[in-house]
N, C-alpha and C positions, 0 to 999 in steps of 0.2 A: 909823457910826451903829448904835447897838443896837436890834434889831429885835423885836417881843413878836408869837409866832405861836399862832391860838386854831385847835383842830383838831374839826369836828365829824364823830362816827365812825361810819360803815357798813360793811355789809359787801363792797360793792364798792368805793364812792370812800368817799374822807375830803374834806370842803370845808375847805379853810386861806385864817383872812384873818392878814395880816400889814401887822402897826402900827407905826410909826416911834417913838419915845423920845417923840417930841409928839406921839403919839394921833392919826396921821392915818393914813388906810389905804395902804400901801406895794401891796398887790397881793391878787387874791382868785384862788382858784384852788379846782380840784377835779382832785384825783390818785386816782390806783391806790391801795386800800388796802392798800399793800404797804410794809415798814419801806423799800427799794431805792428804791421810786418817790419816796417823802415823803423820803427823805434827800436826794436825788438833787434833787428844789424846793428844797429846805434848803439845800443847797450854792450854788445858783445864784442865791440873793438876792445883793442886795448889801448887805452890812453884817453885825454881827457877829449870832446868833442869841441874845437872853439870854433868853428864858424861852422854854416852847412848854405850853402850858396844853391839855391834854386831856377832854373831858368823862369825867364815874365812871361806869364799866360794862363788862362782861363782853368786850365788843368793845375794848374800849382797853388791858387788862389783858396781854395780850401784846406790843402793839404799843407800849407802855412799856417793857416789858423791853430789846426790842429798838431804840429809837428809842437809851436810855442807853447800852448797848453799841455802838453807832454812834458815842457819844460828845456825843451832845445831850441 
């Protein structure tokens, strides 16, 4: 199942909801705003990950960099 994750960004946590291929919520979580913690939720879904949608801002701006070089 292809899974669509919206990340909204702090600077402690990040709140991740994650939506199924049919628009229904798979799971809501709040992680460590850390690239290791959010990879590591990433990993542990079930299904494949196809988008991960980040809000634009000075806070997300690294943790892009690093989300792609993890390979999402």
């Amino acid at each position: 199942m292809k899974l669509f994750v919206g990340m909204d960004v702090s600077l402690e946590k990040s709140a991740l909801c994650v939506l199924s291929e049919h628009g229904e919520v798979v799971k809501e979580a709040e992680v460590a705003c850390e690239p290791e913690a959010i990879g590591a939720f990433l990993c542990a879904l079930a299904g494949e990950v196809a988008l991960i949608g980040l809000e634009a801002g000075p806070l997300s701006q690294w943790l892009h960099r690093a989300l792609t070089e993890a390979g999402f």
